[in-house]
N, C-alpha and C positions, 0 to 999 in steps of 0.2 A: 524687503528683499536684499541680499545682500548684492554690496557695490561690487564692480569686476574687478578694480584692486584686492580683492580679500579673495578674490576665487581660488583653491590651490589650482596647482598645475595638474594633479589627479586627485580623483573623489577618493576620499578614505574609505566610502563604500566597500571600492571597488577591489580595495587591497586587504580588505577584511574579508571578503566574499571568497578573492582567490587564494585569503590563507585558509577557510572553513574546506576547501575541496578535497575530497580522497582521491581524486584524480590527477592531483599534482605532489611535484617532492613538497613543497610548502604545506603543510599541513597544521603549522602550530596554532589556529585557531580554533582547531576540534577539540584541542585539551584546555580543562579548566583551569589549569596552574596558567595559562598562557591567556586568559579570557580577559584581564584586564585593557590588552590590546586593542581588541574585540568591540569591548563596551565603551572604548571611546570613540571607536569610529559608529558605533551601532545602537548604542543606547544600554539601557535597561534592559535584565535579562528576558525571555518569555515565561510567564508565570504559569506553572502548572497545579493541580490541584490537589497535589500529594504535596509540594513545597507548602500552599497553603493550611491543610491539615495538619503538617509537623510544625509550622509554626505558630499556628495556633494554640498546639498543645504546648509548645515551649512558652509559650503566652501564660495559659494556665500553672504550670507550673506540675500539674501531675504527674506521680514519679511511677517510672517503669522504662520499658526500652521499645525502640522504633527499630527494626532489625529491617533494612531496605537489600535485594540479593538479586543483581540482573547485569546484564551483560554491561562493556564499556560503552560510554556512547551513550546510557540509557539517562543520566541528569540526576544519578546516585550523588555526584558531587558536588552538583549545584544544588540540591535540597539540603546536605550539608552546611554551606556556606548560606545558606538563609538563613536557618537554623542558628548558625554561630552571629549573625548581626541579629537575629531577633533578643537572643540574651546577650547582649552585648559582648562579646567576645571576637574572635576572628579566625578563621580557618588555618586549625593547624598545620605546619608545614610539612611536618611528618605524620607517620602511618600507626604511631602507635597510640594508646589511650590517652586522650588528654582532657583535663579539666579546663575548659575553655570560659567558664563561670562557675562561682561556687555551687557542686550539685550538677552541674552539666556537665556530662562526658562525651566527646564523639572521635571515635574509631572510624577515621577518614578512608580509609579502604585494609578489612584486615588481610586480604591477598600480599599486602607491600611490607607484610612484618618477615622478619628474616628466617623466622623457621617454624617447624610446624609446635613447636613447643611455645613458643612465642606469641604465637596465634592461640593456641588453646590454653595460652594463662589469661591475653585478654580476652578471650569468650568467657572462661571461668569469674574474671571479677568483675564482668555484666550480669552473669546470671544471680550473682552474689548479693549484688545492687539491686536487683528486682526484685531476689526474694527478703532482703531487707527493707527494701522501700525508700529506700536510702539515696536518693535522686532520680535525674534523667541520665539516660543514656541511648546516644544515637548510633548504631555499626551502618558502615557499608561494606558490603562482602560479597564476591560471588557464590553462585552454588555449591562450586567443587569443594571448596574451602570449609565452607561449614561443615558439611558431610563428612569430609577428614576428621574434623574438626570434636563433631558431635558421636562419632563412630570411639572415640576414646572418652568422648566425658561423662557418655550416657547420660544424656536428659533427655526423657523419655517426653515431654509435655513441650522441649523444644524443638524435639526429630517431628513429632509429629504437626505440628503448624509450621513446620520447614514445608514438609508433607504436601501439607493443605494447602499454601501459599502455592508451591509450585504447579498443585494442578486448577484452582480459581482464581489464583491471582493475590487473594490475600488471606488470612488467620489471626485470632487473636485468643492468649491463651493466658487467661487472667493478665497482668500486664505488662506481658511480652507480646508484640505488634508484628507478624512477619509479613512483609511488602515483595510481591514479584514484580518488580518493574519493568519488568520485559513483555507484562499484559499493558501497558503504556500504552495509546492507540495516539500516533501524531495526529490524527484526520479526525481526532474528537470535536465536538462541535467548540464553537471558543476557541480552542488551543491551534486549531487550522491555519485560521486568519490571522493569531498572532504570531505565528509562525513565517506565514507569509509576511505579513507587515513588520515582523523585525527584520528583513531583507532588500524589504520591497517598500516602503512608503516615501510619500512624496517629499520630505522634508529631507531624506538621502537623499536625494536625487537632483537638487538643484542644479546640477552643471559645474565644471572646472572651466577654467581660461580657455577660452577657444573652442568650448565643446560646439560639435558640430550637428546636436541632434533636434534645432530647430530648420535646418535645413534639413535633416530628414539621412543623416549620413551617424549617428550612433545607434548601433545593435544594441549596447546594455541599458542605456534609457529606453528604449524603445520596450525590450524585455520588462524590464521594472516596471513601464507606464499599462502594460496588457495585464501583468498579474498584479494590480489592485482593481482591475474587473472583476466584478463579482461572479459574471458568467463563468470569466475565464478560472476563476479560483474553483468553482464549484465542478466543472468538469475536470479539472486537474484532481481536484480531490475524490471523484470515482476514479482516476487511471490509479491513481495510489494507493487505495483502497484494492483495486484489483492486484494490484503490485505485493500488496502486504496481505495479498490471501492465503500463503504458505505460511509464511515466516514474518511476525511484526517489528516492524522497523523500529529501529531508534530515532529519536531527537537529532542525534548528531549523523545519521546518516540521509534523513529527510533534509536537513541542512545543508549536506554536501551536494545534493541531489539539485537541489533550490537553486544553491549557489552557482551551480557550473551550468542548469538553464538558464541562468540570468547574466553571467560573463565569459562563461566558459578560459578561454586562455587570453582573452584581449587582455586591456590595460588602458587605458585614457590615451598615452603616449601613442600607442599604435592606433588606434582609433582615431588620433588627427594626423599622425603622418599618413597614414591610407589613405583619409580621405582629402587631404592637402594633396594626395599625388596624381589621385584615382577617381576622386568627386565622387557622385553617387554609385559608381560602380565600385565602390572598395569592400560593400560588403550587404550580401544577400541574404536571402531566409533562410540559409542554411544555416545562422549564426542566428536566426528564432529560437527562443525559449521553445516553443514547440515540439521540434523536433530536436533540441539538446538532451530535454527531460527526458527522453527514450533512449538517450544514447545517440546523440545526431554529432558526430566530432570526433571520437573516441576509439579505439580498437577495438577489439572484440577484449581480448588480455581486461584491459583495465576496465571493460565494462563488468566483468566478472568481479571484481570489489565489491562492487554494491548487488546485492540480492535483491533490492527492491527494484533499483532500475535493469535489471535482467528480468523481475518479474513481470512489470511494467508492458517490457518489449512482447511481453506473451497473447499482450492483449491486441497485437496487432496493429497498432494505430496508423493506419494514411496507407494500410498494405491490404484493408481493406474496400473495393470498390463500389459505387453507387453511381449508376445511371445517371441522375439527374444532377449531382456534384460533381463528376467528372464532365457531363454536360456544360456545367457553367464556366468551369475552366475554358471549353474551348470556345464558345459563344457566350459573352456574359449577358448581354443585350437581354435574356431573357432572364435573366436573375435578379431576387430582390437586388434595392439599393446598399444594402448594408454588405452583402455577397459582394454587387460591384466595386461597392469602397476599398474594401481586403483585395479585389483583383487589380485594382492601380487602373482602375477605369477613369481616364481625364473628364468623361463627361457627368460624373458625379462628386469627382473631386472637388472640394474648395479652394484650397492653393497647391497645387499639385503641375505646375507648370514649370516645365525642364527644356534644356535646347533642345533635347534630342527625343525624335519620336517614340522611342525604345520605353524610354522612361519616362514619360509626360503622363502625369495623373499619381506617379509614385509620393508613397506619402512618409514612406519610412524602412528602412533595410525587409521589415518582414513582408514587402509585398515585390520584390523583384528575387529575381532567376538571373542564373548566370549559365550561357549558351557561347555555340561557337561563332553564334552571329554577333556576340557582346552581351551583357546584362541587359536586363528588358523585366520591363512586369510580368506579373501573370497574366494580364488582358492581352499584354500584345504579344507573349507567346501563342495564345492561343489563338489570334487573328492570325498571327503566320500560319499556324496550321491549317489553320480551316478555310483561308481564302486568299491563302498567297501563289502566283502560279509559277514561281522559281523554286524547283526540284531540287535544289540546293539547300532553300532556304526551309525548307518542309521539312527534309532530312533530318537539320540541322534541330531542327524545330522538335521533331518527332523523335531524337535521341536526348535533345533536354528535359522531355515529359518523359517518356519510358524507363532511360537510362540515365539520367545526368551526365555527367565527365567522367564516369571512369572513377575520379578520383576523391575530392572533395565535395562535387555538389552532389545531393541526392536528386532521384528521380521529381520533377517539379512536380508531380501528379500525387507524390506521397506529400512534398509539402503542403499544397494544394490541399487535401484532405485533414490533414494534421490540424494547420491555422484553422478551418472551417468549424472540425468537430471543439476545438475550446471558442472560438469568437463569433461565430453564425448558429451558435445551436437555437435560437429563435426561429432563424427561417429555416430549419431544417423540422420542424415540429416542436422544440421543445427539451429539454437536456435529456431527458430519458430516452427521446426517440431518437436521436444524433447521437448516443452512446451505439444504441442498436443497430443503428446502420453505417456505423463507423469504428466500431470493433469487434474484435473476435469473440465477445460476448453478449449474446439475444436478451441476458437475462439478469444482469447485473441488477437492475434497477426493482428487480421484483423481489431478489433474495434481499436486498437491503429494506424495501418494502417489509419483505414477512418478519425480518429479524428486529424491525422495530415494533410491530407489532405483536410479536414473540415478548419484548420487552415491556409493552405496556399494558402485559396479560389481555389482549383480545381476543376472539373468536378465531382458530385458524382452522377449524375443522376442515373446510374447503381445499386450506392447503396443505392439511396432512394428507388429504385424500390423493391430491396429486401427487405428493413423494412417494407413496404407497405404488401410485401406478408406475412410477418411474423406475422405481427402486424393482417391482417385481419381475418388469420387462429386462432391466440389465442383466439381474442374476438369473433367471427361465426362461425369458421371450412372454412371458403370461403375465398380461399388463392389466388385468382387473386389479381396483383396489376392493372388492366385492367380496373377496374372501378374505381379506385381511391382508400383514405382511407377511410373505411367503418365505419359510426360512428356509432352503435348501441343504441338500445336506452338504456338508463340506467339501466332500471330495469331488461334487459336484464342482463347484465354484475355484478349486484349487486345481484343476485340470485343467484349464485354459493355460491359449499362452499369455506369458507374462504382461498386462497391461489391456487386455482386449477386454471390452467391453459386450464382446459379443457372447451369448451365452449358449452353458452347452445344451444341443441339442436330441431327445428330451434331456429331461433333469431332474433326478428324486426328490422329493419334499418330504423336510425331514417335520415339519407342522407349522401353522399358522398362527398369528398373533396378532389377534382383534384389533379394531382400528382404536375401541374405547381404553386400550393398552398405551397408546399411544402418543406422546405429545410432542411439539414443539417450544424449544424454549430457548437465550442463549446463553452462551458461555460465560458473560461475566456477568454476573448479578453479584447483589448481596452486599458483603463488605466492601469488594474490588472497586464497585460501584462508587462506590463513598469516598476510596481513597486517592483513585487513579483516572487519568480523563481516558474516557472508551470510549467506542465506536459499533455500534452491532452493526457487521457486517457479514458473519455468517451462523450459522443454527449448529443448533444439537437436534435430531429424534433421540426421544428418550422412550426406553420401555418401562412403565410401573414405576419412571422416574428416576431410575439406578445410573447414577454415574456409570458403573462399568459395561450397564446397556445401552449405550449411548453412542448415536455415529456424528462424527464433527464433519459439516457439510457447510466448505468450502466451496469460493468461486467456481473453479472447474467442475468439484464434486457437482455442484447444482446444476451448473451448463451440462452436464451427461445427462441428472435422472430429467430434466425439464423436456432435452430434445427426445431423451427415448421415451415420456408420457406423451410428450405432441409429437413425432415422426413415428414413432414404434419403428425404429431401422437402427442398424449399425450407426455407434456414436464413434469412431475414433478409439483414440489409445488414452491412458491413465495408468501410470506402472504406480504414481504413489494412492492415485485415489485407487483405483483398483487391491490394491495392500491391507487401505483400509477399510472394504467392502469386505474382506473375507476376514480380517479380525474381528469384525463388527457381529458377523452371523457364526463364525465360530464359539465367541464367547455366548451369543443368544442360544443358541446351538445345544451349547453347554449345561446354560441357567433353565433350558423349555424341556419337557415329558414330552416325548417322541408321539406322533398320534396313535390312531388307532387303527392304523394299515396305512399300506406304504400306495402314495400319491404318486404320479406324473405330471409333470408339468410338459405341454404337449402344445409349444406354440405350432406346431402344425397341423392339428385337426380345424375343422369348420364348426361352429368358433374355438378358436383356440379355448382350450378348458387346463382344471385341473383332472386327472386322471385318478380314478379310485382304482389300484388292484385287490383283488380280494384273494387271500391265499388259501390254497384248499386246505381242509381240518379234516384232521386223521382221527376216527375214533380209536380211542383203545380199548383193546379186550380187557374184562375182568376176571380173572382166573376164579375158578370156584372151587 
C-alpha cells in the first residue's frame, strides 16, 4: 500500500476524469492528440475488437487497405495509433499520407487535408496501392468526405462497400475493408466493463492526503466503489442501452457520460475543504453517480450535448413510482437488509455511528438528503414523515421527498428510487424485474431477449406472432396475427395526426403478408460482427428477407407494438417511430399485388374482423 508521504494532494484520476467531460470548458482529454495525459494518470487504452483485427492484419502483413469512416469520438484514431506501434512506427502528426514503416501507409483523418484535391489525390494513391498490391494502407475519414471524394474518382467497387458499410456496418471488396464505426456498440459485452474499469478500478482509487472517504465524506470514491459492482454495472448498462436506442454512441461520449457520474465538478481540494467545514453534511446523494448519469447537476442547455444522456433521461429513471419502494423509503423496518443498508439505517449498520441523530447509520454521501431541517439519511427522513408529530418538521420532511430545495437537491424520492433500481435490484426481484418497475420501459429485457436470440438463429416463431399482433393493432385497431401482417393502405396510415398511434378508424387493407413471409433477425450480423464489438439490442422484421422490406424496431418502437398486443388501447405518441411505420408499409405497399377485393379493417364489430367488400360486377352487352 502506499505510504501517506507519497499520496498526492489530488488523485490523477480525478483530473483525468474532469478533463474526459463535454460538460466542462476542459475537455482536452477526449482528443487523442492530448491522450498521452490521460494514459498516465489512467493506464493503458480500452481494447476494442476492431484495434485488434487491424492489428493483427498489420501483424500478417497482407496488403490492401482498411478504410475505417464514423463520426469523431468513435476510436478511428486510436485504432490508428495501434496500428502504427504494431509495425513499429508512430502516429503521424499530420493528416496527410505517410509511410510510417516500409509498405505501411496511414491517412490519419483525410477530412484534415487542406482541400478537396488533396483529399482525392490521397484517396487516389490508396486505391493505386490496392490494385497494385503494393502494401498496407490504413485511411480514417468521415462519410461526407469520401463521397466528395468518390463522386469525382468514380470507383465504382469503392462507392459501393462505402454503400454497404454504411447500411451493415462493414464490406469488403476484394482487398479494400470499408469499417462503419459508428455501428461500434460501447455496451458490447467485454468492451462494457473495460470501459467502466478504465475509469473506475480500485487501483485509481487509493486516496490522496487527507481523503476523507473512510469517514464516509467523499462522493467520487464512493461513485467509483458502486460501479465496480457488477449489479450496478449491468443495470447501468440497460439505462444505456435504452439511451443509445435512437442513435449509438461513441467511446468518447460514454466516456464523458461515465466521467461526470463519477466526479461530476468536485476535485479532491473541495472535497476536504467541504468536508473540513461541513463534516458529513458537505455532500449528499445528489452528487450520486446515480442520478449524475441521467443528468443529476447539469442544465437543461448542456445536457443537450450528449444525445445518450438526453436519451437516457427518456427512460424515466426514479420519476417512475412503486408502492412498495416508495414504501421502504418511508418505513424501512419492513425492508430487506440490503434496502435498509442504502437507507442509512443505524440498526444494520456496521460502523455507521455519527453525533448526530440525523445522520447515525450514514455510511457514505449516497445514502443521506439534504432538508430544511439539515442533512439526514433516507431512514430518518422518512421517520420524520411517517411518525414525527411537529407540523413543521413533516412539512419540512414532505417538501424534501416530493420537492427537494427548489434548487440543487432533487426530490429525495426520485433519488430514493434511482440508488434502488442499480444497487437493490436483487430484493426488488431480480434486474429485469427492477428495470420494469423502475422505468419508463415494461419491455426492455424481452426485446434484448428476442434480439439475442434473433442472433443465435433460434425459434422465434412465437414472437413474430406477437409483433404481428402489435404491429396490426397500431396501424387498424385489428389485432389478430391470424391473418397475417396487415398492410394498410397508405393514405390510411398517412392521415393521422403526426405521431399518434392511434389508428384510423375503419381502415382499408391494401393485403396481407403470411406469417411464413416473415422473420426476425438483427442488424449487425455477418462481417460487422467480426470486426466491431456489438450489442443486439434491437430487431429488424424482415419480409422474404429484403433489406428494403425491413422495419428497424427500436426501444420505443417495441414498447408501442408490445403494449398495443397486451392492452389493445391507445399507446401514446411516436413522431419518429411513427415515420417509420408508414415508410416501412409504403414501401411493402409498393413491393405486394394488391388483393383480390378491397377489405376493412373494422376494430369496431363484435369481434373485430377484417371486412370483405364485394363490388357489384356489371355485365356487359355483346353487340351482335
Amino acid at each position: 500500500m502506499t505510504a501517506p508521504e507519497d499520496l498526492s494532494d489530488e488523485l490523477p484520476a480525478v483530473a483525468a476524469l474532469r478533463s474526459l467531460s463535454i460538460f466542462s470548458a476542459d475537455q482536452a482529454g477526449a482528443y487523442r492528440e492530448h491522450f498521452q495525459s490521460l494514459s498516465d494518470a489512467l493506464g493503458e487504452d480500452v481494447p476494442t475488437r476492431l484495434a485488434s483485427h487491424v492489428t493483427a492484419w498489420a501483424g500478417r502483413g497482407e496488403p490492401g487497405a482498411i478504410v475505417l469512416t464514423g463520426n469523431a469520438g468513435t476510436g478511428k484514431t486510436a485504432v490508428a495509433e495501434s496500428y502504427c506501434q504494431r509495425v513499429g512506427g508512430e502516429l503521424p502528426a499530420s493528416d496527410e499520407p505517410c509511410e510510417v514503416a516500409p509498405g505501411r501507409w496511414v491517412v490519419k483523418d483525410l477530412s484534415g487535408l487542406s482541400d478537396d484535391e488533396a483529399r482525392r489525390s490521397a484517396l487516389q494513391a490508396v486505391l493505386d496501392g490496392v490494385a497494385a498490391k503494393s502494401g498496407q494502407y490504413l485511411v480514417c475519414a468521415n462519410e461526407g468526405v469520401l463521397r466528395d471524394a468518390l463522386d469525382v474518382l468514380d470507383h465504382s467497387d469503392f462507392a459501393d462497400a462505402l454503400e454497404e458499410a454504411l447500411r451493415s456496418g462493414a464490406a469488403q471488396v476484394g482487398g479494400l475493408v470499408v469499417v462503419n464505426v459508428n455501428r461500434q456498440r460501447p455496451t458490447a459485452p467485454g468492451l462494457w466493463d473495460a470501459l467502466l474499469d478504465f475509469l473506475t478500478r480500485e487501483e485509481l482509487w487509493t486516496g490522496c492526503t487527507g481523503c476523507p472517504f473512510k469517514l464516509g465524506g467523499c462522493p467520487m470514491r464512493s461513485n467509483a466503489e458502486a460501479l465496480r459492482n457488477p449489479d450496478v454495472r449491468r443495470q447501468l448498462r440497460t439505462l444505456v442501452r435504452l439511451g443509445a436506442g435512437e442513435a449509438v454512441p461513441t467511446i468518447r461520449e460514454v466516456l464523458s457520460v461515465l466521467a461526470w457520474a463519477v466526479v461530476g465538478e468536485h476535485g479532491c481540494r473541495k472535497v476536504k475543504a467541504a468536508t473540513r467545514d461541513l463534516d458529513r453534511s458537505a455532500f449528499t446523494a445528489t452528487s450520486g453517480y446515480f442520478t449524475r448519469v441521467v443528468g443529476g447537476g447539469l442544465q437543461p442547455d448542456a445536457i443537450e450535448r450528449s444525445p445518450l444522456m438526453a436519451g437516457m433521461r427518456t427512460a424515466l429513471l426514479g420519476h417512475v413510482s412503486d408502492l412498495e419502494i416508495d414504501g421502504w423509503l418511508r418505513d424501512t423496518t419492513g425492508a430487506p437488509d440490503e434496502v435498509r443498508l442504502l437507507a442509512g439505517d443505524p440498526a444494520v449498520a456496521e460502523d455507521g455511528a455519527d453525533g448526530s441523530l440525523a445522520l447515525a447509520g450514514s455510511q457514505s454521501p449516497l445514502d443521506r438528503v439534504r432538508t430544511k431541517q439539515g442533512t439526514m439519511t433516507f431512514q430518518h427522513l422518512g421517520e420524520i414523515v411517517s411518525t414525527s408529530e411537529d407540523p413543521t418538521k413533516v412539512d419540512d420532511g414532505l417538501d424534501a421527498l416530493v420537492a427537494g430545495d427548489g434548487d440543487s437537491n432533487a426530490p429525495a424520492q426520485v433519488l430514493w428510487r434511482q440508488r434502488l433500481y442499480f444497487e437493490a435490484s436483487a430484493a426488488l426481484g431480480g434486474p429485469d424485474v427492477a428495470s420494469r418497475r423502475l422505468l419508463g420501459y415494461r419491455y426492455v429485457a424481452d426485446l434484448v431477449e428476442l434480439a439475442e436470440k434473433a442472433a443465435g438463429g433460434e425459434d422465434v416463431v412465437i414472437e413474430v406472432a406477437g409483433l404481428v399482433r402489435g404491429l396490426n393493432f397500431l396501424v387498424t385497431g385489428f389485432s389478430s396475427p391470424t391473418e397475417g401482417l396487415v398492410v394498410p393502405d397508405p393514405a390510411c396510415l398517412f392521415a393521422r395526426d403526426p405521431g399518434s398511434f392511434r389508428p384510423a378508424r375503419p381502415s382499408l387493407v391494401y393485403g396481407l403478408v403470411p406469417l411464413d413471409r416473415l422473420a426476425v433477425r438483427v442488424p449487425d450480423r455477418g462481417l460487422v460482427e467480426q470486426l466491431l464489438d456489438v450489442d443486439h439490442v434491437d430487431v429488424e422484421l424482415a419480409v422474404d428477407g429484403r433489406a428494403e422490406l425491413s422495419l428497424r424496431i427500436r426501444p420505443r418502437m417495441y414498447e408501442a407494438i408490445r403494449e398495443a398486443a397486451d392492452f389493445q388501447g391507445p399507446v401514446g405518441q411516436g413522431v419518429a417511430e411513427m415515420n417509420d411505420l408508414r415508410g416501412f408499409y409504403s414501401r411493402l405497399a409498393s413491393a405486394e399485388t394488391a388483393g383480390d377485393g378491397i377489405r376493412v379493417a373494422d376494430p369496431d364489430s363484435n369481434p373485430p374482423a377484417l371486412v370483405k367488400v364485394n363490388l357489384p360486377h356489371f355485365a356487359t352487352s355483346r353487340r351482335v
